[in-house]
C-alpha positions as CSV (number, residue, x, y, z in Angstrom):
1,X,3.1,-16.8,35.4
2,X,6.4,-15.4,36.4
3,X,8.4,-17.3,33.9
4,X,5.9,-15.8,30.6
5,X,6.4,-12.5,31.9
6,X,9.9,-12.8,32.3
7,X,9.8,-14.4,28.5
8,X,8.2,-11.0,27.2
9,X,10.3,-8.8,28.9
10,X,13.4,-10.8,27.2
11,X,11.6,-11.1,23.5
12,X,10.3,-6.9,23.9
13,X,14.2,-6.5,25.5
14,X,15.0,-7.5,21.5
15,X,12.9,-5.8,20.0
16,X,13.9,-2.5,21.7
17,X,17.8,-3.1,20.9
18,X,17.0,-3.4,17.3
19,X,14.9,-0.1,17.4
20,X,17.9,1.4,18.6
21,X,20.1,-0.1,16.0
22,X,18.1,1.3,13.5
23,X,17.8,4.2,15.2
24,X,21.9,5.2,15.6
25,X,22.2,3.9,12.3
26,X,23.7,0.6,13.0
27,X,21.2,-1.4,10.8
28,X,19.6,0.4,8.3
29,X,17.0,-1.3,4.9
30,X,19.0,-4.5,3.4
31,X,21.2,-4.9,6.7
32,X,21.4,-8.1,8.1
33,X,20.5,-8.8,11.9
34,X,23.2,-10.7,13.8
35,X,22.4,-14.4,14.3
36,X,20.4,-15.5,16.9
37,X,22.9,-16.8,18.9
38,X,24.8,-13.3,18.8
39,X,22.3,-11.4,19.6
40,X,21.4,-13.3,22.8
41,X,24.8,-13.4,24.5
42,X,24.7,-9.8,23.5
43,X,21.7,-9.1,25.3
44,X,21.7,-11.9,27.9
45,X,18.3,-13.9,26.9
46,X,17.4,-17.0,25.7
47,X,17.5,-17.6,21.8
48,X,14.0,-18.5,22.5
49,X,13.1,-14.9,23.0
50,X,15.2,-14.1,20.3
51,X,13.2,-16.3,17.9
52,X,9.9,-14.6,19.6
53,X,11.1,-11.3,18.8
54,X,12.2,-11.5,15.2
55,X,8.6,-13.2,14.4
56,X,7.2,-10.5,16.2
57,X,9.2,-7.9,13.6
58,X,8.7,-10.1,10.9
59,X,4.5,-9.9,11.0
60,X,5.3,-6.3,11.7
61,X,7.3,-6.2,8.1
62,X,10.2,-4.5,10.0
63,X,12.3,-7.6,9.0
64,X,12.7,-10.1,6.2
65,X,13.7,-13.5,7.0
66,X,15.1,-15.7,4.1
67,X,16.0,-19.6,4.7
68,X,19.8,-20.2,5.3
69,X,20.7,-16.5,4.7
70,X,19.6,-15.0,7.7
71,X,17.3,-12.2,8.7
72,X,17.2,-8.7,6.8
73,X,15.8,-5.5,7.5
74,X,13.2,-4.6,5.0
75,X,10.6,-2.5,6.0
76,X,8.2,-4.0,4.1
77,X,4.8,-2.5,6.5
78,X,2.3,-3.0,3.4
79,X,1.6,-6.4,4.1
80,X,0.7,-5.7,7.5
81,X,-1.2,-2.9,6.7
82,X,-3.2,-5.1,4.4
83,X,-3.7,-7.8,7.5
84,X,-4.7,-5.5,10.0
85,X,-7.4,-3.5,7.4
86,X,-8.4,-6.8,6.3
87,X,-9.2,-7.7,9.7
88,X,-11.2,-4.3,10.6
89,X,-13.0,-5.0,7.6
90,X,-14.1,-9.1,8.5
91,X,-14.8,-7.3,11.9
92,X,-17.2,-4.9,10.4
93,X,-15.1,-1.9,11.6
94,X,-14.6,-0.6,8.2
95,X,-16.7,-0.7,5.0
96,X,-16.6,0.0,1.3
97,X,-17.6,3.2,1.0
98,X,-14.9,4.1,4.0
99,X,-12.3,2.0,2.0
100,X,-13.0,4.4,-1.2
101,X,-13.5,8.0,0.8
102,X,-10.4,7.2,2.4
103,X,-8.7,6.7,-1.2
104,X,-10.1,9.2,-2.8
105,X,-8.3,11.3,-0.2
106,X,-4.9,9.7,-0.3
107,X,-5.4,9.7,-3.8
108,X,-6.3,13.4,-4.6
109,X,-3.1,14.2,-1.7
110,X,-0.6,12.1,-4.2
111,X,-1.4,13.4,-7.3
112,X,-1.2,16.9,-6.2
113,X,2.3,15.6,-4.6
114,X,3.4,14.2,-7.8
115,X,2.5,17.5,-9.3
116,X,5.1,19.3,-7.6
117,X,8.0,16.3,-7.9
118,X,7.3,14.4,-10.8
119,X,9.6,14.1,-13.4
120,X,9.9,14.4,-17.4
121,X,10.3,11.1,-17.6
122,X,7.7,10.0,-15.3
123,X,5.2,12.1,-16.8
124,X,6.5,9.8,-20.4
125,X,6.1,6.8,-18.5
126,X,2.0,8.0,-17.0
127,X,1.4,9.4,-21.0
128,X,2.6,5.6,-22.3
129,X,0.2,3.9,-19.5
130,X,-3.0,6.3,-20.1
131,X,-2.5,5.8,-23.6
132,X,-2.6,2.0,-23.7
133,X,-6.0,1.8,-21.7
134,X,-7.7,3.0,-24.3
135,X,-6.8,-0.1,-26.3
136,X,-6.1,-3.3,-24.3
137,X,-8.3,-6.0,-23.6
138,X,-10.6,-5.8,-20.6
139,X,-8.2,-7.8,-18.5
140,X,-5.1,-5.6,-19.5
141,X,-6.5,-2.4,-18.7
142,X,-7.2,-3.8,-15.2
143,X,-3.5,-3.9,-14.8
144,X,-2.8,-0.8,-16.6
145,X,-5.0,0.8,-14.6
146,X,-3.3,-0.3,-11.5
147,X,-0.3,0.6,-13.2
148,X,-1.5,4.1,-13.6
149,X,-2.2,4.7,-10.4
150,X,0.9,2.8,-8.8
151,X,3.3,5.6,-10.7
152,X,1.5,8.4,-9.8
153,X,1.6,7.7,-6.1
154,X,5.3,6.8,-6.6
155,X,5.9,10.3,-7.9
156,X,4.1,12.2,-4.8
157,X,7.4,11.3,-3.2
158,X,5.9,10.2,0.1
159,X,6.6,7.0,1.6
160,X,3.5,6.3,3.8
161,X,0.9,7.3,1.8
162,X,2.5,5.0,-1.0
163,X,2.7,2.3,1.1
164,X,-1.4,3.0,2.4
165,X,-2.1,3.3,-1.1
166,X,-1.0,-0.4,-2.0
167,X,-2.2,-1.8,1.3
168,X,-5.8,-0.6,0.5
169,X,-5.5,-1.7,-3.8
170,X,-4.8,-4.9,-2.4
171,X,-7.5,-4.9,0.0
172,X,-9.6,-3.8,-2.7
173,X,-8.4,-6.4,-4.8
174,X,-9.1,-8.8,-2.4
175,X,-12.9,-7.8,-1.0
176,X,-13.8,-6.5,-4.1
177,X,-12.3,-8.3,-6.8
178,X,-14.2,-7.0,-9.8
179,X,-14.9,-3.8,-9.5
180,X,-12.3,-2.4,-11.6
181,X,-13.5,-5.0,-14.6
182,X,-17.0,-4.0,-13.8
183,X,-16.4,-0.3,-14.6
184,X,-14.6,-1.0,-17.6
185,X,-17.3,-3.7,-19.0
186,X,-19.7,-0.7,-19.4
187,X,-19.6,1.8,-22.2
188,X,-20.2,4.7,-19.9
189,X,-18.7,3.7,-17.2
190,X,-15.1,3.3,-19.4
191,X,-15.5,6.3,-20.7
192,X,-15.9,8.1,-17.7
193,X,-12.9,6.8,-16.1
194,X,-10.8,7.4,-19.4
195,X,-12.0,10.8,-18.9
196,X,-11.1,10.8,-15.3
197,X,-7.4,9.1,-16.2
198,X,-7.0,11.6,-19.1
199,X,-7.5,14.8,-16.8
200,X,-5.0,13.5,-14.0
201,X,-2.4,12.9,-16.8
202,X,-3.2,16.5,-17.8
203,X,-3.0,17.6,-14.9
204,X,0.5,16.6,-14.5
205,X,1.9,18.0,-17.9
206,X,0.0,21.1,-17.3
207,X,1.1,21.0,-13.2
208,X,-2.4,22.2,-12.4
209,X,-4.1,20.5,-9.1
210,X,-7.8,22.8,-9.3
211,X,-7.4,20.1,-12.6
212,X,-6.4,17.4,-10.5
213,X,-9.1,17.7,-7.8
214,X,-11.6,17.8,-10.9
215,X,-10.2,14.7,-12.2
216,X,-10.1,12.6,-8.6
217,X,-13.6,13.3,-8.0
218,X,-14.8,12.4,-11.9
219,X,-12.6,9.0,-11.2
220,X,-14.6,8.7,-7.5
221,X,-17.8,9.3,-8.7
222,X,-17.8,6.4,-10.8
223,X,-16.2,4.2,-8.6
224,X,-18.9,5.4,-5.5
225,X,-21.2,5.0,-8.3
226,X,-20.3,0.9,-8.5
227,X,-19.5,0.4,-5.2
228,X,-23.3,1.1,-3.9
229,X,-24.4,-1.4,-6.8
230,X,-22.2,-4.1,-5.2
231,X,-23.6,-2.9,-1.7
232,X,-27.0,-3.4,-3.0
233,X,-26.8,-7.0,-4.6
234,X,-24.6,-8.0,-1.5
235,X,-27.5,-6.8,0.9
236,X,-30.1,-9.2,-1.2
């Protein structure tokens, strides 16, 4: 017993020196971490706890690790924001309609963001995107309509509700796999949400968010709308 605490104290004793690294601006995204044998006569533990440690930060998405080039920092937290909503969900702790109302929040928030930092050329980019959905194959537009949404969060300008954003698109993805090609299989269903896309786009070439919040909730409603269905047939 004394010997695994002493082991955590050590591997947590790591942990807390890169933190402060990071945080006097030592190591900073795309630096790489000393080696493992460096950083244990640095901090006087076994390269065992060292190995624990960057494991640890690895799962945590703090770190990168690539075969024979060493360990980076990357701060790459989506994929543990997707594990640890994945397992809420298996657990029963979330749901789908909790998944959407939270999106439909975090989406409405980076749209209005985007309004205020989006740029000329980003607004081109949405236009080209929006435009091409109306178009594409059924399997295209899936993308495009991931694509949509993956520029428009980019443009609020704010980091974490980015990275949320992809975290729960790829929870969606993976729980719910077909709900975006069952909105867009059905005539009124696509048109709706062409609707919906086409009044967020406006509302960033017109930088109006009463617009935006009218367009979130059209998108939502529609979405809501195919998420009880799914409810329903799972629940049979």
């Amino acid at each position: 017993m004394e010997e695994s605490a002493t082991n955590k104290k050590s591997y947590v004793k790591v942990i807390e020196y890169i933190k402060k690294q990071i945080r006097e601006g030592e190591l900073k995204a795309g630096s790489r971490l000393p080696a493992e044998r460096e950083l244990s006569e640095i901090l006087g533990v076994s390269r065992n706890s060292v190995r624990e440690a960057i494991r640890t930060l690895d799962i945590m998405g703090v770190i990168s690790s690539h075969q024979g080039a060493g360990n980076y920092i990357s701060g790459n937290f989506e994929n543990n924001l997707v594990e640890s909503m994945t397992m809420m969900f298996l657990l029963n702790q979330i749901d789908y309609q909790q998944i959407s109302q939270l999106r439909r929040g975090l989406e409405l928030q980076a749209l209005i963001l985007a309004i205020d930092n989006i740029t000329d050329a980003e607004i081109e980019q949405i236009k080209k995107i929006n435009a091409q959905l109306e178009h594409e194959t059924e399997e295209i537009n899936v993308i495009l309509d991931k694509q949509l949404h993956y520029n428009i969060a980019l443009a609020s300008r704010n980091t974490l509700i980015f990275s949320i954003l992809q975290a729960l698109s790829e929870l969606i993805d993976q729980f719910i796999s077909d709900l975006r090609r069952d909105i867009l299989m059905t005539e009124d269903s696509r048109l709706i949400l062409n609707e919906a896309h086409d009044g967020m786009v406006k509302s960033l070439i017109a930088r109006d968010k009463e617009l935006a919040y009218l367009a979130i909730n059209k998108h939502f409603g529609i979405v809501d709308v195919k998420l009880r269905e799914k409810e329903r047939k799972t629940m049979k």
